[in-house]
PDB file as gemmi writes it, atoms N, CA and C in Angstrom:
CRYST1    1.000    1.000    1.000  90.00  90.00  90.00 P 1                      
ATOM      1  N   UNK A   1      34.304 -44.685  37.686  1.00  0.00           N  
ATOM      2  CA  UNK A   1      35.095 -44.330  38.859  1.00  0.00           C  
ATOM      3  C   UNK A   1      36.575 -44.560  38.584  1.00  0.00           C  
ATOM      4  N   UNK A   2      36.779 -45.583  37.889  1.00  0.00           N  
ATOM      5  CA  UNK A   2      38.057 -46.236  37.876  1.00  0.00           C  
ATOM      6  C   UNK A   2      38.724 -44.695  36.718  1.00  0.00           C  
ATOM      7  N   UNK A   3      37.929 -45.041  35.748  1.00  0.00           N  
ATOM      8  CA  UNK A   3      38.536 -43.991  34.841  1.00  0.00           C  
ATOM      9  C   UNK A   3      38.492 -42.756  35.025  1.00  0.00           C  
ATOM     10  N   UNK A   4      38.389 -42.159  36.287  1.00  0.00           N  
ATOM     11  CA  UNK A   4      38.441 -40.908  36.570  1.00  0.00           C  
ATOM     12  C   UNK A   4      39.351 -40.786  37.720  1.00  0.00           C  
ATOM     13  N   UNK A   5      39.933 -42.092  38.084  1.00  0.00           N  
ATOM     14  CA  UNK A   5      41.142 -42.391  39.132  1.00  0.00           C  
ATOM     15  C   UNK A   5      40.258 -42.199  40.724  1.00  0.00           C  
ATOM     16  N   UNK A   6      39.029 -42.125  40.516  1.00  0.00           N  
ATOM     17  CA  UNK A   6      38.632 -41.881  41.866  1.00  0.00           C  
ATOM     18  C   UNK A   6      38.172 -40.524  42.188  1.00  0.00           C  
ATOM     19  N   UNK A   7      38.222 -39.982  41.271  1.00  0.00           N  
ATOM     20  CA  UNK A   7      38.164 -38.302  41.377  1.00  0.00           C  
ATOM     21  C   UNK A   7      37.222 -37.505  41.116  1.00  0.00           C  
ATOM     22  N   UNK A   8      36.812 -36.666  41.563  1.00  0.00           N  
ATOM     23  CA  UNK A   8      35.432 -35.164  41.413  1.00  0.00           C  
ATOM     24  C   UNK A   8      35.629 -34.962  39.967  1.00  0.00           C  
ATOM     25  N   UNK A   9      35.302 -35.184  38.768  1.00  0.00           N  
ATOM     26  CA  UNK A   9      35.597 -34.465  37.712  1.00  0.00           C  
ATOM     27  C   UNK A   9      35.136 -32.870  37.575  1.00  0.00           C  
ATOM     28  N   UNK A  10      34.952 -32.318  38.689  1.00  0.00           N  
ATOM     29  CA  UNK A  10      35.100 -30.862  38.712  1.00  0.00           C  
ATOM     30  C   UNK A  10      36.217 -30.394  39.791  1.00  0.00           C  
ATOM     31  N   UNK A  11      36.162 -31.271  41.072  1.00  0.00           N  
ATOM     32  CA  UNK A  11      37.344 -30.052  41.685  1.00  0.00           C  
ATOM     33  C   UNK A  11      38.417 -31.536  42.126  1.00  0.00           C  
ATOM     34  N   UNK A  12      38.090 -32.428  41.375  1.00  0.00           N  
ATOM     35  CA  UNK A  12      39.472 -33.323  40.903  1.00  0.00           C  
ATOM     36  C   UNK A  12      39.902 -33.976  42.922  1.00  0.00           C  
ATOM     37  N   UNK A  13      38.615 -33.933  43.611  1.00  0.00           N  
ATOM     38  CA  UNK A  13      38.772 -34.186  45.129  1.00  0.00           C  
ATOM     39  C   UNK A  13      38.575 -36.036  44.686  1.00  0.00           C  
ATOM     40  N   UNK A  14      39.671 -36.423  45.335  1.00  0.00           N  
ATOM     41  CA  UNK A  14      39.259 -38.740  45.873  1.00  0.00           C  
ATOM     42  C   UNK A  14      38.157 -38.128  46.330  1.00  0.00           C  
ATOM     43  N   UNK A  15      37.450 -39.337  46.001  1.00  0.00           N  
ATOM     44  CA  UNK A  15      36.378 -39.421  46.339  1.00  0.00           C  
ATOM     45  C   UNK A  15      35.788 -40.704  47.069  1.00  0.00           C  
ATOM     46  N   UNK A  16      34.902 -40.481  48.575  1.00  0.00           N  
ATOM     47  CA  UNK A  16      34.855 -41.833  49.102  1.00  0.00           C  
ATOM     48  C   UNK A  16      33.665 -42.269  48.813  1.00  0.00           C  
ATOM     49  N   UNK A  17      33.333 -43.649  49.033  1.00  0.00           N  
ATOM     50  CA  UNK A  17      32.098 -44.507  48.829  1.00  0.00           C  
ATOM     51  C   UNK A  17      30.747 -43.860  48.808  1.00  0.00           C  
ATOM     52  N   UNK A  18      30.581 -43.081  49.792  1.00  0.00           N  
ATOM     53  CA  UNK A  18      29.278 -42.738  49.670  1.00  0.00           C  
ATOM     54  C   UNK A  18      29.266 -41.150  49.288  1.00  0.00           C  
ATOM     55  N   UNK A  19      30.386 -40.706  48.651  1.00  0.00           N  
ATOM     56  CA  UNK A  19      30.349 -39.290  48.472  1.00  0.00           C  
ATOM     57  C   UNK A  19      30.268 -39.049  46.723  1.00  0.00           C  
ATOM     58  N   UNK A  20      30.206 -40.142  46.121  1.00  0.00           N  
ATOM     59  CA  UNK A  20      30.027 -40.711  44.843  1.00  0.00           C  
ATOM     60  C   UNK A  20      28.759 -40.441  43.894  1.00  0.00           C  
ATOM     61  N   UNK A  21      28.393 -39.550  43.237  1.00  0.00           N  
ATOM     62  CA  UNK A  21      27.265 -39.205  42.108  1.00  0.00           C  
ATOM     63  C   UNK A  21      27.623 -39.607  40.993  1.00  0.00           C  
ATOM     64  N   UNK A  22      26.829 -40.058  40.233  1.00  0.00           N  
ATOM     65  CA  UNK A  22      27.166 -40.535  38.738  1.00  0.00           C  
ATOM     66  C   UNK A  22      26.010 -39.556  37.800  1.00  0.00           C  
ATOM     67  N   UNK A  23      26.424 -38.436  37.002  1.00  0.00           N  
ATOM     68  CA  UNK A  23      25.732 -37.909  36.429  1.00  0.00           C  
ATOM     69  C   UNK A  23      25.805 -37.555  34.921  1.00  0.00           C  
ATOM     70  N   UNK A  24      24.348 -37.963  34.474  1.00  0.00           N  
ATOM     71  CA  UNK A  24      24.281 -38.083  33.178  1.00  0.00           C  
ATOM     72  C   UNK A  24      24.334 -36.972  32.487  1.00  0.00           C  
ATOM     73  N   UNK A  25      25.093 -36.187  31.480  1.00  0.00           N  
ATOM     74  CA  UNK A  25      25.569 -34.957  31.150  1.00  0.00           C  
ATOM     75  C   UNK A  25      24.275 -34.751  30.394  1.00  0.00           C  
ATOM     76  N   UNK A  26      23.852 -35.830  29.339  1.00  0.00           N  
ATOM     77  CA  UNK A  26      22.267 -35.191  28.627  1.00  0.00           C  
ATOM     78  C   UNK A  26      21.464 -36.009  30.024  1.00  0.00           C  
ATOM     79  N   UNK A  27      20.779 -35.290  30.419  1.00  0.00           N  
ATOM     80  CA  UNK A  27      19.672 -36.123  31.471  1.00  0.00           C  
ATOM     81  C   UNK A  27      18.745 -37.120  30.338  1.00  0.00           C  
ATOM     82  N   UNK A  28      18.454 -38.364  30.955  1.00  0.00           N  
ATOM     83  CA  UNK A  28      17.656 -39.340  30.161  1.00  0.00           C  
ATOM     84  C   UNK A  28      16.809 -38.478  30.136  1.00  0.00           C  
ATOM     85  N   UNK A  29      16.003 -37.632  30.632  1.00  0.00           N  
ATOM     86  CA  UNK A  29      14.649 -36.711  30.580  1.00  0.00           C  
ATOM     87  C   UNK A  29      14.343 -36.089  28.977  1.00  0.00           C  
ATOM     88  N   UNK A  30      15.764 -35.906  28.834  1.00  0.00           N  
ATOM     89  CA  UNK A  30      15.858 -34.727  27.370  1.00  0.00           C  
ATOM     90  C   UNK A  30      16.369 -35.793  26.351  1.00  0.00           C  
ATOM     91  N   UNK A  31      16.164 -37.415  26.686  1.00  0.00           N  
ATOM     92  CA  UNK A  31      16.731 -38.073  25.220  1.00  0.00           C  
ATOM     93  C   UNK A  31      18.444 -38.856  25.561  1.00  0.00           C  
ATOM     94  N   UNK A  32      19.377 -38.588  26.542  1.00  0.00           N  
ATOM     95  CA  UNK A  32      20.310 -38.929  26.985  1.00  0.00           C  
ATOM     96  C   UNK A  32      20.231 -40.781  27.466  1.00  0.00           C  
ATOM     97  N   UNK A  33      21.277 -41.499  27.522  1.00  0.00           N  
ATOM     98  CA  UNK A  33      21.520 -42.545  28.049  1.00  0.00           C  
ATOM     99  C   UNK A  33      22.201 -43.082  28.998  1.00  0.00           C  
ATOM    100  N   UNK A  34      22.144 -44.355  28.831  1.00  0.00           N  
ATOM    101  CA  UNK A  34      23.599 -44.326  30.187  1.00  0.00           C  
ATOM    102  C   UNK A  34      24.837 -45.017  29.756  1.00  0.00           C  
ATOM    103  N   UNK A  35      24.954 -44.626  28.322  1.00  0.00           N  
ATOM    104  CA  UNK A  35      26.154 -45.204  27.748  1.00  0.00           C  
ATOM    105  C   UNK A  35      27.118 -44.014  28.862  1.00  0.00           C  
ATOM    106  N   UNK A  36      28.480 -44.831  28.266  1.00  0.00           N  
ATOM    107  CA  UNK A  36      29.865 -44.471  29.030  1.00  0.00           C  
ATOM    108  C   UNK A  36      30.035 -42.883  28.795  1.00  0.00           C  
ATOM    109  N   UNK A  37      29.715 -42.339  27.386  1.00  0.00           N  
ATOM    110  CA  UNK A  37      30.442 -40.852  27.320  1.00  0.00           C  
ATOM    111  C   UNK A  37      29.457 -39.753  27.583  1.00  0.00           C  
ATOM    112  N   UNK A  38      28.032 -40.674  28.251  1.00  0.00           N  
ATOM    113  CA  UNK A  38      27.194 -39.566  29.062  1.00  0.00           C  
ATOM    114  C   UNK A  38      27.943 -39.559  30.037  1.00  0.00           C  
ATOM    115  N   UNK A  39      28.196 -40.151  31.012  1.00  0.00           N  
ATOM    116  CA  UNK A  39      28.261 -40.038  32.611  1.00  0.00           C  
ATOM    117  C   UNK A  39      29.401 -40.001  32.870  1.00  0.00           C  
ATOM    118  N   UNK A  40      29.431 -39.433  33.809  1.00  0.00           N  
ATOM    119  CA  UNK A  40      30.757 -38.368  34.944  1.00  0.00           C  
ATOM    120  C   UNK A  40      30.750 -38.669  36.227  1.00  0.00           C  
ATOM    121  N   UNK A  41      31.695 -38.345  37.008  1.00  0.00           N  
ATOM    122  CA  UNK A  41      31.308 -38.817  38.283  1.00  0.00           C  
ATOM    123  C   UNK A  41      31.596 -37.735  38.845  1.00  0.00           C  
ATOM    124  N   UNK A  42      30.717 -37.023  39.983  1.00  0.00           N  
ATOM    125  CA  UNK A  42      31.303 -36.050  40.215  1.00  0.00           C  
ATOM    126  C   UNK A  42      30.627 -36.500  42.176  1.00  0.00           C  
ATOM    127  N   UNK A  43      31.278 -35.321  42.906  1.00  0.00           N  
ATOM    128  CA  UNK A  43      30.578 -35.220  44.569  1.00  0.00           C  
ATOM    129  C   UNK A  43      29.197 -35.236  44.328  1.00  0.00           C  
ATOM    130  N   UNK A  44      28.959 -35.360  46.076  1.00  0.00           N  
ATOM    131  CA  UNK A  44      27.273 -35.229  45.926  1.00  0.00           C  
ATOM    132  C   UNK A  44      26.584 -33.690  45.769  1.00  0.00           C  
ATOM    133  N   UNK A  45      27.743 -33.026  46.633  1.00  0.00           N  
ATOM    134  CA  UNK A  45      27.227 -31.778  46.617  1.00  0.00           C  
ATOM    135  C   UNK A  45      27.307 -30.875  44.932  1.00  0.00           C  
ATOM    136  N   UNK A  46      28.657 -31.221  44.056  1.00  0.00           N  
ATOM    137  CA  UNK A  46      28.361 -31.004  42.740  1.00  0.00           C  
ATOM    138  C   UNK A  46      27.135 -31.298  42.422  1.00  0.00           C  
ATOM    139  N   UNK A  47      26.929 -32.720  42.041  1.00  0.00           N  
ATOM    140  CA  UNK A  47      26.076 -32.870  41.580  1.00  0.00           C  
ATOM    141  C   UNK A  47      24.566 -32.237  42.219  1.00  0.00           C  
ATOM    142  N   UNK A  48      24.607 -31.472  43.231  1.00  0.00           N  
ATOM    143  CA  UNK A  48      23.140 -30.942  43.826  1.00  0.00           C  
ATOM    144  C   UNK A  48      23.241 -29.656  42.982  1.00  0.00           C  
ATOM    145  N   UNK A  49      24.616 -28.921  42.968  1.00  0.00           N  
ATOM    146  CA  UNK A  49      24.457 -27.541  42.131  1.00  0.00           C  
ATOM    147  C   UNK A  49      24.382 -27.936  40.873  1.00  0.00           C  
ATOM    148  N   UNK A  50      25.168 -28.965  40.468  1.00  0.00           N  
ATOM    149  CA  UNK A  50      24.727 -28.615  38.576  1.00  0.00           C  
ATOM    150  C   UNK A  50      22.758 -28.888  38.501  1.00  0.00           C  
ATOM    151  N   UNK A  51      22.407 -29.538  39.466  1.00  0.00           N  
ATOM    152  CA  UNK A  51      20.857 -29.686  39.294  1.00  0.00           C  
ATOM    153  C   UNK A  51      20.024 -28.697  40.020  1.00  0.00           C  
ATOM    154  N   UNK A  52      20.493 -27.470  40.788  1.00  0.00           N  
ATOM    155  CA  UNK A  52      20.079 -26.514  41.474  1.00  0.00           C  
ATOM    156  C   UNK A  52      19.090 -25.824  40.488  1.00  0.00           C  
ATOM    157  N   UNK A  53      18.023 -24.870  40.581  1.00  0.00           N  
ATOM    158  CA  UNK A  53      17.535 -24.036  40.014  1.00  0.00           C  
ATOM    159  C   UNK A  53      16.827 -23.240  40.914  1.00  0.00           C  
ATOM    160  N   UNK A  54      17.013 -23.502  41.972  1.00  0.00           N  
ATOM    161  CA  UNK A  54      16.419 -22.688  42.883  1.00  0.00           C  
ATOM    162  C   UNK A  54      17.790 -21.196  43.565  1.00  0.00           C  
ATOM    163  N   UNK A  55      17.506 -20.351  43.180  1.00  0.00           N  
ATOM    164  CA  UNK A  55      18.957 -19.279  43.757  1.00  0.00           C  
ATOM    165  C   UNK A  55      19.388 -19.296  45.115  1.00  0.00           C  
ATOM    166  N   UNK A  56      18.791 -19.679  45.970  1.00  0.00           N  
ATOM    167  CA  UNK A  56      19.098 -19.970  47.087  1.00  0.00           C  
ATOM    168  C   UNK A  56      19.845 -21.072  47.660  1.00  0.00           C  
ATOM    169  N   UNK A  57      19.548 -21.960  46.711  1.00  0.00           N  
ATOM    170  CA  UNK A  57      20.125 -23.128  46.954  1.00  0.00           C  
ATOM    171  C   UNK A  57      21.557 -23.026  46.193  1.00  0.00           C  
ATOM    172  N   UNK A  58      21.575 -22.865  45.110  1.00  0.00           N  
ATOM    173  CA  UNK A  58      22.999 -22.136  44.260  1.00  0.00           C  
ATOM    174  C   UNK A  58      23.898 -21.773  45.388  1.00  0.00           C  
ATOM    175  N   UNK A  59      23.178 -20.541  45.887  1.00  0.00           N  
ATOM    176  CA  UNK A  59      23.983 -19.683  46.964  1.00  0.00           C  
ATOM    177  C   UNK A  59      24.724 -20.658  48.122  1.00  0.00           C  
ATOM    178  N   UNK A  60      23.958 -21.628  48.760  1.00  0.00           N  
ATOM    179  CA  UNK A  60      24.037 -22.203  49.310  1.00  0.00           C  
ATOM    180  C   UNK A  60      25.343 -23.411  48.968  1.00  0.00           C  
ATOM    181  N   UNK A  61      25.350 -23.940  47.581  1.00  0.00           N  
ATOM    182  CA  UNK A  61      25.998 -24.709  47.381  1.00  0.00           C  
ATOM    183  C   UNK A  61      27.393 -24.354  47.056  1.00  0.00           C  
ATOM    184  N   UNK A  62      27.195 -22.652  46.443  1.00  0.00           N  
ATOM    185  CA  UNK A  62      28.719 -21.943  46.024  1.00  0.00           C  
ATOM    186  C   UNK A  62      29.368 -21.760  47.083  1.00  0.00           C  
ATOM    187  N   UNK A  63      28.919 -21.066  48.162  1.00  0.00           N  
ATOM    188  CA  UNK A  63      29.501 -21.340  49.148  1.00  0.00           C  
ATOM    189  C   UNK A  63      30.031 -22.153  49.911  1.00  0.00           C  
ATOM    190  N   UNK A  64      29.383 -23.322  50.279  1.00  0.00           N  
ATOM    191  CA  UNK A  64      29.660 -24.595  50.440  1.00  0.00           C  
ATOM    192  C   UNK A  64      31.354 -25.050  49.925  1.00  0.00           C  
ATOM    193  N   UNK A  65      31.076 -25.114  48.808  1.00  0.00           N  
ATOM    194  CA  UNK A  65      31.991 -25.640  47.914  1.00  0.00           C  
ATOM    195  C   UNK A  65      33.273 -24.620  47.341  1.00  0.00           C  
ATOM    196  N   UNK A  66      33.076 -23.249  47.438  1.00  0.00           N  
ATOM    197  CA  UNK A  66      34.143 -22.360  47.308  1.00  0.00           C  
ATOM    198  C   UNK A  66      35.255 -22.713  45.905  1.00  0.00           C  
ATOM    199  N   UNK A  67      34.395 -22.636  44.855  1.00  0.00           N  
ATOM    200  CA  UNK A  67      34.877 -23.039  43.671  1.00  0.00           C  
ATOM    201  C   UNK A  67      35.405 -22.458  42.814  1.00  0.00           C  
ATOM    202  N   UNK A  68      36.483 -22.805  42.255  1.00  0.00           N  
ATOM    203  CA  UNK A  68      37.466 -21.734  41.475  1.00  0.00           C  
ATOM    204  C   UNK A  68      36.653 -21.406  40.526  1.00  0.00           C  
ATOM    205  N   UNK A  69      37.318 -20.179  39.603  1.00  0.00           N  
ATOM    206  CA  UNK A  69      36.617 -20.126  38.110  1.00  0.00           C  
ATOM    207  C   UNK A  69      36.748 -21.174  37.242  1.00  0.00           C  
ATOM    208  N   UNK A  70      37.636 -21.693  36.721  1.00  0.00           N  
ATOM    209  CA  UNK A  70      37.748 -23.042  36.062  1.00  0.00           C  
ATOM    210  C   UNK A  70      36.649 -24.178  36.434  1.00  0.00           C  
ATOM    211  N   UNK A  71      36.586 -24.063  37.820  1.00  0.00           N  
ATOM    212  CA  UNK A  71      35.973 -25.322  38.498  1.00  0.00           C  
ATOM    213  C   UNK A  71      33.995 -24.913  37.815  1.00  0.00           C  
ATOM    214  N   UNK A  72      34.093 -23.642  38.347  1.00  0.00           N  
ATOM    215  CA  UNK A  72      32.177 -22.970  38.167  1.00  0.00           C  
ATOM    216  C   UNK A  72      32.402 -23.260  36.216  1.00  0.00           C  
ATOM    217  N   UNK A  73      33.182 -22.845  35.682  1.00  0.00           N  
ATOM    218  CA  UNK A  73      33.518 -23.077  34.001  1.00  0.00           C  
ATOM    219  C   UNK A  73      32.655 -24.594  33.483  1.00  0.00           C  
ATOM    220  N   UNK A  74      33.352 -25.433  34.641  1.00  0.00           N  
ATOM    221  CA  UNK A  74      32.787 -26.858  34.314  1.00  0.00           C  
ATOM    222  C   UNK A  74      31.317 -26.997  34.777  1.00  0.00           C  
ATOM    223  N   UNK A  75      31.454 -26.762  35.825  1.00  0.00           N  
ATOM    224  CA  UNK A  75      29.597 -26.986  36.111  1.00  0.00           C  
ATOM    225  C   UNK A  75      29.078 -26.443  35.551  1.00  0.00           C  
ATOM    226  N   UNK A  76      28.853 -24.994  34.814  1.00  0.00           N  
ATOM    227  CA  UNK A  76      28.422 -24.679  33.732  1.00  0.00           C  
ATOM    228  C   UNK A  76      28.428 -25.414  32.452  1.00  0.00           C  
ATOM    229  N   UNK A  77      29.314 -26.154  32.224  1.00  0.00           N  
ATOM    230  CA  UNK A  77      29.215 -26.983  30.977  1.00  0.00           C  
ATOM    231  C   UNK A  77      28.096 -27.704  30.805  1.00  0.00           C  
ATOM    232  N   UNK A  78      28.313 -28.644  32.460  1.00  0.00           N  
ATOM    233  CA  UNK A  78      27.422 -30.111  32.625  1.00  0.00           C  
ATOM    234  C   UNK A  78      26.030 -29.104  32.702  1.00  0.00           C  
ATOM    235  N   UNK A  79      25.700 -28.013  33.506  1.00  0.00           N  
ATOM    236  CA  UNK A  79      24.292 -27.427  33.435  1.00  0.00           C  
ATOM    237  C   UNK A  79      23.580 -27.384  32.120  1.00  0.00           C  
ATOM    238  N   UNK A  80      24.536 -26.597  31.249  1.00  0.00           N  
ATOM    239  CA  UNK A  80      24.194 -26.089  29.964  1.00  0.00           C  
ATOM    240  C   UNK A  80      23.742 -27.682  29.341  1.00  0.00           C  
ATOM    241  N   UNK A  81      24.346 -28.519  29.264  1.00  0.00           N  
ATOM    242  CA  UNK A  81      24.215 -29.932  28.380  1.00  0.00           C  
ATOM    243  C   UNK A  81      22.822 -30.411  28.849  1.00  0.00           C  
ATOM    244  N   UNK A  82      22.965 -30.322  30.228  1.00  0.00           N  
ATOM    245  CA  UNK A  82      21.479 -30.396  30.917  1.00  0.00           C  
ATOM    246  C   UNK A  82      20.016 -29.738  30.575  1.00  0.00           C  
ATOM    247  N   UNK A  83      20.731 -28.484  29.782  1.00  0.00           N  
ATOM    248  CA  UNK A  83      19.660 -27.224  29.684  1.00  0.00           C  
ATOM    249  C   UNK A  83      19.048 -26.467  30.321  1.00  0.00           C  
ATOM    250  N   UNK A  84      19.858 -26.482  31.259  1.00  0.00           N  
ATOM    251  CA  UNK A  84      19.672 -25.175  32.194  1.00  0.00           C  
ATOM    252  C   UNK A  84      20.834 -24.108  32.467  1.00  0.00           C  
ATOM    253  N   UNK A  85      19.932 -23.167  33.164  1.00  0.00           N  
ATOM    254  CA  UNK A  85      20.758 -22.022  32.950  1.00  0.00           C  
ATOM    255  C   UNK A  85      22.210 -21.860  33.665  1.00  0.00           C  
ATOM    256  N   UNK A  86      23.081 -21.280  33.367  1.00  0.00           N  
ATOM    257  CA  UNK A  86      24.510 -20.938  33.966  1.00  0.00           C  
ATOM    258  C   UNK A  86      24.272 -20.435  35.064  1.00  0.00           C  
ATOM    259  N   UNK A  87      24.992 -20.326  35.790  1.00  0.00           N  
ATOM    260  CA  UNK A  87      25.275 -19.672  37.275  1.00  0.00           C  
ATOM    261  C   UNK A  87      26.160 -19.050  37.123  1.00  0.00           C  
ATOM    262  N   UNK A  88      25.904 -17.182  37.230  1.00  0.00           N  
ATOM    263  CA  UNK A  88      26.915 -16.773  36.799  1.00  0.00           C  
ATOM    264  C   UNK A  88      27.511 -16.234  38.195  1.00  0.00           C  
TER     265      UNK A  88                                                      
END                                                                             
């Protein structure tokens, strides 16, 4: 938290106490840990789309969140590391 100044590492929003996700870029599922240069901190609602796979819910969350290209660029990153598919 500290080292991200408090911030969404996708749309760079302060972030308050309970709006706080900590997500592991390799999921422990696929072999990942919880050392420091897995995890990110991002919103809650980020973190529901980079774990979305349902299209409806995508839909649901793009909207929501109204995210630049740069911004969808990054959640695509963390998806892909995840191994799942892009949202294009």
């Amino acid at each position: 938290y500290v080292a991200q100044y408090g911030k969404c590492a996708i749309t760079g929003k302060i972030l308050e106490l309970h709006e706080i996700h900590c997500h592991h870029k390799k999921p422990r599922t696929i072999g990942g840990g919880d050392e420091y240069a897995n995890l990110v901190i991002v919103s809650m609602d980020i973190h529901k789309l980079i774990h979305a796979t349902n299209e409806a819910t995508v839909g649901v969350y793009l909207q929501r969140l109204n995210l630049k290209n740069s911004q969808l660029a990054k959640v695509n990153r963390l998806r892909e590391q995840a191994q799942l598919v892009p949202i294009l």
